[in-house]
C-alpha positions as CSV (number, residue, x, y, z in Angstrom):
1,X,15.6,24.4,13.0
2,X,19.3,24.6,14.3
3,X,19.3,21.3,15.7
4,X,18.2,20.4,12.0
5,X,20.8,22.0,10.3
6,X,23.7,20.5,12.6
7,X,22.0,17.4,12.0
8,X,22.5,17.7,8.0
9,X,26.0,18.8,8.4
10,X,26.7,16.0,10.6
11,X,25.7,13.3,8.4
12,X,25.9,15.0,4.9
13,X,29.5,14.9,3.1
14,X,30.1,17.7,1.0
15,X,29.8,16.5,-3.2
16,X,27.1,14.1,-2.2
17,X,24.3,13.7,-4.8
18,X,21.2,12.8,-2.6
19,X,17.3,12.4,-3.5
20,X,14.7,14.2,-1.3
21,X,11.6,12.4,-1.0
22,X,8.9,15.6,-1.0
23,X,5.0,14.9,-1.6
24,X,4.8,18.8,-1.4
25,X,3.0,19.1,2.3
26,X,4.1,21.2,4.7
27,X,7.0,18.4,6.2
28,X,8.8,17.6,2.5
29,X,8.3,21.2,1.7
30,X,10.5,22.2,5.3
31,X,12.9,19.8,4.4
32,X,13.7,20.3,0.7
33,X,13.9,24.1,1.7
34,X,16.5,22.8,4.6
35,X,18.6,21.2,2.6
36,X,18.4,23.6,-0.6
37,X,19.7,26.3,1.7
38,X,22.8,23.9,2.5
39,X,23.4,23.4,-1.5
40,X,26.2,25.9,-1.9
41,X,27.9,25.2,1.1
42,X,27.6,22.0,0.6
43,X,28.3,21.2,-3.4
44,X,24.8,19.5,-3.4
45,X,23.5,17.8,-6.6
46,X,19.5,17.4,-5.1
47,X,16.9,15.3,-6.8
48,X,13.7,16.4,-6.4
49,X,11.5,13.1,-6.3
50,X,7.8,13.3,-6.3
51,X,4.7,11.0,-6.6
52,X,1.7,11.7,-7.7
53,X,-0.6,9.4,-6.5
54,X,-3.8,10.3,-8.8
55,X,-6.0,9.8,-5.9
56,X,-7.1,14.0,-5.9
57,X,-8.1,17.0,-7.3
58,X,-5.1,18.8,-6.2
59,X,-2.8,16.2,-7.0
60,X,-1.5,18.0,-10.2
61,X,-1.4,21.3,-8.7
62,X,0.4,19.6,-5.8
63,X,3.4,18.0,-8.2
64,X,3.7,22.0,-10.6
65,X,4.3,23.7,-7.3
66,X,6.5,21.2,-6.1
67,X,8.6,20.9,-9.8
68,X,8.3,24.9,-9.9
69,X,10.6,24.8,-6.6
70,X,13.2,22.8,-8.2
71,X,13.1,24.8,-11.2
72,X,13.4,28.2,-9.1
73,X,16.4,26.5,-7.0
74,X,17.9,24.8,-10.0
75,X,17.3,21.5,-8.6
76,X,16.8,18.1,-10.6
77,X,13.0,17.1,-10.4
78,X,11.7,13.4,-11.1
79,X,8.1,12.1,-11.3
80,X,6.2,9.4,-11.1
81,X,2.5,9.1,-11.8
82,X,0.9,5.9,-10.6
83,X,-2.3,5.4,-12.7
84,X,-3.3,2.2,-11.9
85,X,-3.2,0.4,-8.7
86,X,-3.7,-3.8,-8.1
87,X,-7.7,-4.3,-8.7
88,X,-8.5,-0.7,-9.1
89,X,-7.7,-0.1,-4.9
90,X,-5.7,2.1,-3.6
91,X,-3.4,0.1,-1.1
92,X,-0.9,2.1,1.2
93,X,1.4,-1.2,1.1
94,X,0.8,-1.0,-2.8
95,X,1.8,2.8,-2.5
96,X,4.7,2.6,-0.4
97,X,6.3,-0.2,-2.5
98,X,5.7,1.6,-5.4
99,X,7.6,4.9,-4.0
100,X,10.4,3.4,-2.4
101,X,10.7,1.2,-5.9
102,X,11.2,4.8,-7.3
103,X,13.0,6.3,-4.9
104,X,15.8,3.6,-5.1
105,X,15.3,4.0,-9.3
106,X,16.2,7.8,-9.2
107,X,19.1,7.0,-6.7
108,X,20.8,4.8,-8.9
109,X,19.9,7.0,-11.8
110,X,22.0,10.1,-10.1
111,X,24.0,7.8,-7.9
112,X,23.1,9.1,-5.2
113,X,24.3,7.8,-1.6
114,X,21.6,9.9,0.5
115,X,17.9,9.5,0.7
116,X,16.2,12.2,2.9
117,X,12.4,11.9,4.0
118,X,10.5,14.1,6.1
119,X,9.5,12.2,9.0
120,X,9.4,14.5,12.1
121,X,8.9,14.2,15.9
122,X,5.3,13.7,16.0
123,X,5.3,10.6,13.1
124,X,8.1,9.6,15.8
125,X,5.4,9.3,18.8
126,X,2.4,8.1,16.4
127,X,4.2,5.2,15.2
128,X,6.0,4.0,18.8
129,X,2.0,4.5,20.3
130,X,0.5,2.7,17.2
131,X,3.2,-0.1,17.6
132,X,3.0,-0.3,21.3
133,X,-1.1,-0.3,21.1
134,X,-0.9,-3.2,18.1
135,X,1.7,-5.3,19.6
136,X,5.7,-5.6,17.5
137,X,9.0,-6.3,18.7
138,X,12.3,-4.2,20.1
139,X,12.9,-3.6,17.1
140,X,9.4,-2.2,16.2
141,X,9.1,-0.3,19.3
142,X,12.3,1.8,18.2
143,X,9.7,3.7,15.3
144,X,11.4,5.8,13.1
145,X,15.1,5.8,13.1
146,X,16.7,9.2,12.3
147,X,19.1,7.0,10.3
148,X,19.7,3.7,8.1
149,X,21.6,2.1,5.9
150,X,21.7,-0.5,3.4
151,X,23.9,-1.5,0.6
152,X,23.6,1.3,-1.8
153,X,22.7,4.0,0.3
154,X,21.5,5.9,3.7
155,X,18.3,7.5,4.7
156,X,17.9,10.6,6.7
157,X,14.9,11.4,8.8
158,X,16.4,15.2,9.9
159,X,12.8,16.3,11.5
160,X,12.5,13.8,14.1
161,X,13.8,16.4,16.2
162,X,11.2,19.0,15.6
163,X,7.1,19.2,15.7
164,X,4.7,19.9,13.4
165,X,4.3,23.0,14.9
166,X,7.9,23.6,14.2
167,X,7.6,23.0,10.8
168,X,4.2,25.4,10.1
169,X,6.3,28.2,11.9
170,X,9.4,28.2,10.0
171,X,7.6,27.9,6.8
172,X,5.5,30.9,7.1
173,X,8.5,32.6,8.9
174,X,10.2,31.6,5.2
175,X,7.3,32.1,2.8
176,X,8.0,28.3,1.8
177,X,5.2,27.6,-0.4
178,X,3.2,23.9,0.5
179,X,-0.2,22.3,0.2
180,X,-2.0,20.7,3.0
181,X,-3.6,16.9,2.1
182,X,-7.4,16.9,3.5
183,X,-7.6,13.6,4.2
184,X,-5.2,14.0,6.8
185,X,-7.8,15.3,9.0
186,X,-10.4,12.6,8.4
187,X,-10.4,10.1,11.8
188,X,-11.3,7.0,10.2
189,X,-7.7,6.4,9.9
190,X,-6.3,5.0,12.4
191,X,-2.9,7.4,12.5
192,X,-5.0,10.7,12.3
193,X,-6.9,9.1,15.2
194,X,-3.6,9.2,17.1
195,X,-2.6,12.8,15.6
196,X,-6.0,14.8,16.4
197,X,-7.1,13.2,19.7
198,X,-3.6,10.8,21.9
199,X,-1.2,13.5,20.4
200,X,-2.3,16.8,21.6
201,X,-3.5,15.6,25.1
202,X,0.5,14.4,26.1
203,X,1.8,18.2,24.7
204,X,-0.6,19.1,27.3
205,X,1.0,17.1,29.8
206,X,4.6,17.6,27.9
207,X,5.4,20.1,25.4
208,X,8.4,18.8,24.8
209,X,7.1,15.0,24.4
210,X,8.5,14.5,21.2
211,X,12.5,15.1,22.8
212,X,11.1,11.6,25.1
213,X,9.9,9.8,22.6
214,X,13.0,10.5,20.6
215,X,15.2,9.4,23.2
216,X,13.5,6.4,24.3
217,X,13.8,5.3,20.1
218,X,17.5,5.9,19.9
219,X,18.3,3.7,23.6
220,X,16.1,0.9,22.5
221,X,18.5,1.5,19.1
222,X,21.4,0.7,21.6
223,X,20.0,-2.4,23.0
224,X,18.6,-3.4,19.7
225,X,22.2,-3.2,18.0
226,X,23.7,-4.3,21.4
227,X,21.8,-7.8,20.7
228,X,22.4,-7.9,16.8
229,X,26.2,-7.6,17.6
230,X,25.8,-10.9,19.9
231,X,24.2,-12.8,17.4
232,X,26.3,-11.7,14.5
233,X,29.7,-12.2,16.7
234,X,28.5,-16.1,17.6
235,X,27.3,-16.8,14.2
236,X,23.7,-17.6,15.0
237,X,22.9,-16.8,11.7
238,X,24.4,-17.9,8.6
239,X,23.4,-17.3,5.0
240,X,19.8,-16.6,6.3
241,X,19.5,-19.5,8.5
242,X,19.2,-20.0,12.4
243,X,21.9,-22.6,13.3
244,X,19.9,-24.8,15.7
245,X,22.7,-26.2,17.6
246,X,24.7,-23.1,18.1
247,X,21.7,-20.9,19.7
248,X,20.3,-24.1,21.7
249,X,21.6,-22.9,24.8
250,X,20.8,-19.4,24.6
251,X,17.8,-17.7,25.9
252,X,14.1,-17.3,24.2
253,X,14.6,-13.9,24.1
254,X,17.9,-14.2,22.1
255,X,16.0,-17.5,20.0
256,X,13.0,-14.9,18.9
257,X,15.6,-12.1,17.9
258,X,17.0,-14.2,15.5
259,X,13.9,-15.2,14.1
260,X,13.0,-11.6,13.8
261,X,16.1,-10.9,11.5
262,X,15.1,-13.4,9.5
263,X,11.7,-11.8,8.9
264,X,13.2,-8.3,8.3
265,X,15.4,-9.9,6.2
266,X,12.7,-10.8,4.2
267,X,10.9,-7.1,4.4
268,X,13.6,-5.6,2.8
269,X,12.8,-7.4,-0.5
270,X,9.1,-8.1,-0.1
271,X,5.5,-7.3,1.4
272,X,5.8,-9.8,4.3
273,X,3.3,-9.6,7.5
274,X,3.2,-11.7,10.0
275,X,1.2,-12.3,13.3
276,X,2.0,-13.1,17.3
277,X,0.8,-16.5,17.1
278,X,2.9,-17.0,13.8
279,X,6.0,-15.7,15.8
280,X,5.1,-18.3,18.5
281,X,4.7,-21.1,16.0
282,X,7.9,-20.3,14.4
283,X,9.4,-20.7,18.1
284,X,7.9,-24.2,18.6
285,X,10.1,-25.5,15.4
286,X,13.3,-25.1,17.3
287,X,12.1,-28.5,19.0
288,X,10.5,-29.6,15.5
289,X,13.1,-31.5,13.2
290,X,12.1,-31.4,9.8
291,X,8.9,-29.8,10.3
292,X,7.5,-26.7,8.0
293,X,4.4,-24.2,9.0
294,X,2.6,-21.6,6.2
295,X,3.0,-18.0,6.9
296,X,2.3,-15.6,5.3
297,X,2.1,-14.2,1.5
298,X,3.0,-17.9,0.7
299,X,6.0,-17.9,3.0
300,X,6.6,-20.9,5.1
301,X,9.0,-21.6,8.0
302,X,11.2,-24.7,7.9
303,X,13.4,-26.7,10.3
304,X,15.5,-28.7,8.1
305,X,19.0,-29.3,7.7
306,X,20.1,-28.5,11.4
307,X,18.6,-25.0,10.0
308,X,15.7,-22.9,10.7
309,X,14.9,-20.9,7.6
310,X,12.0,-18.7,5.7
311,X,11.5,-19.0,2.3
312,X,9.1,-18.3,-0.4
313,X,7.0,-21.1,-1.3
314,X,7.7,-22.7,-4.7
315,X,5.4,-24.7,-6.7
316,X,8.2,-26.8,-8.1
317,X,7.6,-30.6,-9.4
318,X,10.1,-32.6,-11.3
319,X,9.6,-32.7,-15.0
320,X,9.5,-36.6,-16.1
321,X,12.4,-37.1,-18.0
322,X,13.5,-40.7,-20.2
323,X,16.3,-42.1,-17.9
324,X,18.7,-44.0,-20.7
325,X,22.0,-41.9,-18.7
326,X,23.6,-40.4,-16.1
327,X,21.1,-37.6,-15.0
328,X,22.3,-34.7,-12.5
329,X,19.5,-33.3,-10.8
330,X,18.8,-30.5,-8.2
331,X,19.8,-32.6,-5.1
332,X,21.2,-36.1,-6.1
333,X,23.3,-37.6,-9.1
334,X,21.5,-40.6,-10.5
335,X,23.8,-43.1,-12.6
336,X,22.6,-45.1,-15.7
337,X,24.1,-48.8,-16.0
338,X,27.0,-47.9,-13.0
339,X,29.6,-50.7,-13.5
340,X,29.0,-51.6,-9.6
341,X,27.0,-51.6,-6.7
342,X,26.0,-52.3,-3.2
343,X,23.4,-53.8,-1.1
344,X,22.2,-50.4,0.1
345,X,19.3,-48.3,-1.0
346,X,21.7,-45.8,-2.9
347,X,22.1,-48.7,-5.5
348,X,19.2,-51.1,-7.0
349,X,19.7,-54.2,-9.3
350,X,17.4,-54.5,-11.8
351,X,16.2,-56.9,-14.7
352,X,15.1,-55.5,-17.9
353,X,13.4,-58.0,-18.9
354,X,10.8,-57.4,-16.0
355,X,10.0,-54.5,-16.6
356,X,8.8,-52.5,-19.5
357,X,11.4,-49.8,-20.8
358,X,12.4,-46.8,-21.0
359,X,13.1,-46.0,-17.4
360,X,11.4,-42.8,-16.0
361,X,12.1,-40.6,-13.7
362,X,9.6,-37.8,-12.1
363,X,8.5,-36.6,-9.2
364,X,5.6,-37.6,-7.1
365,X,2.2,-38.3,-7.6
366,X,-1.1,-38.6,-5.8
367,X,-1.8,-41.8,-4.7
368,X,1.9,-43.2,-5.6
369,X,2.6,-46.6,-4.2
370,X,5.3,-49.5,-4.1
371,X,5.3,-52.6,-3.8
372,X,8.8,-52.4,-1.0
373,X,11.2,-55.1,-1.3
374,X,10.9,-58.1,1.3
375,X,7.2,-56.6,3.0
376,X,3.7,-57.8,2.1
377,X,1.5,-55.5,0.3
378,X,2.6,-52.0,-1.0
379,X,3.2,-48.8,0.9
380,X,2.4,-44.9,0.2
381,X,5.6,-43.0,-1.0
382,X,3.9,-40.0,1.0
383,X,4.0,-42.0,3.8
384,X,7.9,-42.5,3.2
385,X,9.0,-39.5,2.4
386,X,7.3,-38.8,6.7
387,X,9.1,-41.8,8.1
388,X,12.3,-40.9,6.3
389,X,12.1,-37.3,7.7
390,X,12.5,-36.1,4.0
391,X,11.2,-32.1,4.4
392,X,8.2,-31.0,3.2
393,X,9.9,-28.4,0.3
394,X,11.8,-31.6,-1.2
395,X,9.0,-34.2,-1.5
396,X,7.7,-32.2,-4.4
397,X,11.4,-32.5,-6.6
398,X,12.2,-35.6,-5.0
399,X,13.0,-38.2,-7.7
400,X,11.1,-41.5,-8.1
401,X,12.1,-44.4,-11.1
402,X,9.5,-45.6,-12.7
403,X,8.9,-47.9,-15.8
404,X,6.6,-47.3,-19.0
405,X,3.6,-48.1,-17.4
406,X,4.2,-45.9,-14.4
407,X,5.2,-48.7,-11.9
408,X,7.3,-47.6,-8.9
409,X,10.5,-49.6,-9.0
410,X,12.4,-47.3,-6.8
411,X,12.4,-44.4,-4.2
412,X,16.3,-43.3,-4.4
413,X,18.1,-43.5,-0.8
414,X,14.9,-44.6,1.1
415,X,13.2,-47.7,-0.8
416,X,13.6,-50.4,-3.1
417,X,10.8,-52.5,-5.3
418,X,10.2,-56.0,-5.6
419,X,11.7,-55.6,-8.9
420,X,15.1,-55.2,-7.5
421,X,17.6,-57.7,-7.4
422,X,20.3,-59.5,-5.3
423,X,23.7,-59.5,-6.7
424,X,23.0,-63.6,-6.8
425,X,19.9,-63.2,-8.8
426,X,19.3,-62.6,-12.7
427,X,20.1,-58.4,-14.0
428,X,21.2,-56.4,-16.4
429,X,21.5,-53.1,-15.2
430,X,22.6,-51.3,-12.3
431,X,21.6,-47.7,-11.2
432,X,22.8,-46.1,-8.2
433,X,21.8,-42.5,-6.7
434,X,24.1,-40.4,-4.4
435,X,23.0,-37.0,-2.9
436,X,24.9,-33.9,-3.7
């Protein structure tokens, strides 16, 4: 475990107040008894945090031996019990969200700037295998990183170094009490599947495996951060869009890495999945203006703007409001009775007299027609809002003046009514629309 210990003293500032994630098997167990031998040394302040996931027997005996450690090594210990779980399944995505959520709770509790967890060099080769076998990215293929960072603080992985086998040995070499999880053995999961029959035919082949796998993660880490530094120093991506025009020239490889920041952008804050052919779809809207594809958990991918982007979907309409003044709205100014005008479709003449008041606006609705200015017959405003390349995510917010009875006197920017005037012709009221 020397290379362990360096390891913490490397990257561990004395003072620090850090959390240790420890589920009380035999990996947390090596860990917390790691760094609770560095305590003094160090000036420590370790929080203990555990989860009890409710799902076994020994789960309570599992969280008392763990809390009885940190009450023997004076250590702070913190505990969450998760009772219920989304339509009574257990979820691992569920799970994890709901650790990490408590994890980064504790942290800022203690203020802590250091999270440890206890992955080690086997979880290192399980995940790149799993990842490889599945299908990811560079960035996936990496695994585990031995360390991260993001805006509050950084995570440790010390173990990656070291085996399982490792771990067992120095435990019973320290009488460091653990528990071993059952399921852990059963090989309908798909990771045990890798840990009881892939893992122990390569130590056959390479005892040392783990010290491969562990440096083929931290080179693809160099190219991985060699390409991130590119992107970030030419400004590919700003305020969590893809600047078409500046990465137009540049190669697919570079095009996709910038889509893939996007996504883990988006991973950091929620659960967010997606597929191969989702990836490739997302690649097709660099030649797609004003275009938008689902993905998924109600994510969708835009081109828009000069932009590519992923955002949340949101079910946002317009609420009809009585237009009697100047309104301000999400993406246009509309003025009430503006004391001039043009002959553009920013500005519409209109006669009150015509049509029945109070002026409306709201957003659109199925089936909405107009009668357009100068053209036989009436038109779709869906079919507009296509021709006038208006994006998919505005049409819903987009504002449309009606009358009393509903009538369509005006799409804003794009089309005008038969109700609207020339400037030689009868009216009494001028509204005009600019965008913001």
């Amino acid at each position: 475990m020397k290379k362990v210990i360096e390891f913490l003293k490397k990257t561990i500032d004395k003072n620090t107040s850090l959390v240790v994630a420890c589920s009380g098997g035999p990996d947390s167990m090596c860990l917390l008894d790691l760094v609770t031998k560095l305590k003094d040394e160090l000036n420590l302040n370790i929080i203990v945090a555990h989860v009890n996931h409710k799902l076994r027997s020994e789960s309570e005996e599992e969280a008392k031996m763990v809390e009885n450690y940190s009450t023997e090594n004076n250590l702070i210990f913190e505990l969450l019990e998760i009772t219920d779980y989304i339509n009574g399944n257990f979820s691992e995505e569920d799970a994890r969200k709901r650790r990490y959520k408590f994890f980064n709770e504790v942290i800022e509790k203690y203020h802590a700037t250091v999270l440890l967890t206890a992955h080690h060099g086997d979880d290192l080769i399980e995940t790149i295998l799993m990842r490889l076998t599945r299908g990811s990215n560079l960035s996936g293929y990496i695994g585990i990183k031995e360390i991260s960072q993001n805006e509050k603080y950084k995570t440790l992985r010390p173990l990656l170094s070291v085996t399982k086998d490792e771990i067992i040995n120095y435990l019973k070499e320290n009488n460091v009490p653990y528990r071993l999880d059952k399921t852990n053995q059963e090989l309908k999961h798909t990771r045990n599947r890798y840990r009881h029959v892939v893992l122990p035919f390569l130590k056959k082949e390479n005892p040392k495996v783990h010290e491969k796998y562990l440096k083929f993660s931290k080179e693809l880490i160099e190219y991985d951060n060699f390409v991130n530094t590119y992107i970030n120093d030419n400004k590919f991506i700003v305020d969590n869009s893809i600047v078409i025009n500046k990465v137009s020239g540049q190669t697919d490889f570079i095009k996709r890495k910038c889509l893939e920041l996007l996504v883990k952008d988006i991973q950091s804050k929620d659960y967010f999945d997606i597929s191969d052919e989702q990836t490739n779809n997302l690649m097709k809207l660099y030649n797609q203006s004003n275009k938008s594809i689902d993905l998924n958990n109600n994510y969708i991918g835009i081109n828009g703007y000069g932009k590519i982007f992923i955002k949340k979907k949101e079910n946002k309409v317009l609420n009809e409001i009585i237009f009697d003044k100047d309104t301000l709205l999400e993406d246009f100014i509309l003025y009430y009775n503006s004391p001039d005008g043009d002959n553009s479709n920013s500005c519409i003449y209109l006669d009150t007299s015509e049509i029945m008041m109070p002026l409306r606006i709201r957003s659109l609705l199925p089936g909405d027609k107009i009668k357009v200015k100068n053209l036989n017959g009436s038109k779709k405003i869906s079919d507009i809002f296509i021709d006038s390349k208006v994006p998919k995510d505005k049409r819903s917010t987009y504002p449309i003046l009606v009358d009393s009875q509903n009538t369509v006197l005006w799409v804003p920017n794009l089309k005008k009514s038969q109700f609207s005037k020339d400037k030689s012709q009868k009216y009494d009221i001028i509204i005009r629309c600019k965008a913001r």
